[in-house]
C-alpha positions in Angstrom: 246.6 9.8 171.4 248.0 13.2 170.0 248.3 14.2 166.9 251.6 15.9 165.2 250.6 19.9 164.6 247.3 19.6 166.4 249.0 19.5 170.2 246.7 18.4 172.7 244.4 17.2 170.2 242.9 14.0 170.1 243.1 11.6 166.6 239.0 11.9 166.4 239.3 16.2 166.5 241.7 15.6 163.7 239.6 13.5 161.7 236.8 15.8 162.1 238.8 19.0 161.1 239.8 17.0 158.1 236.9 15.8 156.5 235.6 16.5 153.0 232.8 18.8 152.1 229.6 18.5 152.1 227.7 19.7 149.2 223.6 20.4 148.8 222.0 21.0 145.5 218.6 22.7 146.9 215.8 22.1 144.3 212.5 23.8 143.4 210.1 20.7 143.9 207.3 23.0 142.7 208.8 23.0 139.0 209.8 19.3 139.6 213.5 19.9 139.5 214.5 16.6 141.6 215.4 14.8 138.7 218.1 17.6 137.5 219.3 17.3 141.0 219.2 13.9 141.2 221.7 14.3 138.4 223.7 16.3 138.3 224.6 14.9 142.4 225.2 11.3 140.0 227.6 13.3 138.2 229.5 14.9 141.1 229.9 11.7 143.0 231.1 10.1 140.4 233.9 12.6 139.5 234.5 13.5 143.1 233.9 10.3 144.6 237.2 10.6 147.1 236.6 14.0 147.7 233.8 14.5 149.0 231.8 13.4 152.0 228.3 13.9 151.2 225.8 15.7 148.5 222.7 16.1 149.9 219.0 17.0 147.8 217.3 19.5 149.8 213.6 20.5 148.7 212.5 23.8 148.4 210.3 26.2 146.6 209.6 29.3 144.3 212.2 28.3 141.7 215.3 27.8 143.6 218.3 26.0 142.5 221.0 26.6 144.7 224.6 24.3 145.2 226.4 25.0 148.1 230.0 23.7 149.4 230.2 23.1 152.9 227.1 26.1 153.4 229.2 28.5 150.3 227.0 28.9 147.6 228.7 28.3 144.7 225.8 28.1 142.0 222.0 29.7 142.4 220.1 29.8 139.4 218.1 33.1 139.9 221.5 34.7 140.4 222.8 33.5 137.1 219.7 33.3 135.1 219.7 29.6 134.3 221.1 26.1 135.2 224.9 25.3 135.2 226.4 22.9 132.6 227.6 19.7 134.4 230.8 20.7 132.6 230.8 24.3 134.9 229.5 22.6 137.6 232.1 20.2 138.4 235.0 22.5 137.4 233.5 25.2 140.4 233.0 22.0 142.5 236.8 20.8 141.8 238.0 24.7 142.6 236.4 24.1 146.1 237.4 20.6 146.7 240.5 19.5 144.9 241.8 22.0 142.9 244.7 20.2 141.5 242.4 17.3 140.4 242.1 16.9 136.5 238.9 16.9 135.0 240.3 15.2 131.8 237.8 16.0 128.9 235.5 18.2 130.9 238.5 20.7 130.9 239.6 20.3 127.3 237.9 23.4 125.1 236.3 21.9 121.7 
């Protein structure tokens, strides 16, 4: 079976070209940072519950805190100095995944 605007393709190629990120929070297990990770992912998959495919924890080392989207980095904390606020985090996670998606009171300014 073929699928409209994807000639010659089969149905299972386009379900694989349209599938939803994947996202990584990479954690420093050194300064025992799985349960921030093990957050904040709670948080995203809960807000982005339809649009995503996966988050996965990744271990690392030497301080590291890095999200990525589909392999982009999109947060590290050496670069930036600190950790994100869920509040930043899941607006530069909606940017990526579903931009017209509203946030609701993580958008609203106090």
């Amino acid at each position: 079976m073929t699928t409209p605007g994807f000639a010659g393709a089969s149905l299972g190629a386009f379900l694989k070209v349209m599938k939803n990120p994947k996202l990584e929070i990479r954690y420093c297990t050194q300064c025992r940072w799985m349960l921030r990770a093990a957050w904040m992912a709670q948080e995203l998959l809960t807000t982005f519950e339809q649009d995503i495919d996966s988050i996965a924890l990744a271990p690392g080392a030497g301080g590291v805190f890095d999200i990525t989207v589909d392999g982009d980095l999109i947060w590290s904390r050496k670069d930036a100095g600190r950790f994100p606020d869920i509040k930043e985090l899941k607006q530069l996670v909606r940017d990526r995944v579903a931009p017209d998606k509203d946030l609701g009171h993580s958008e609203r300014t106090s």
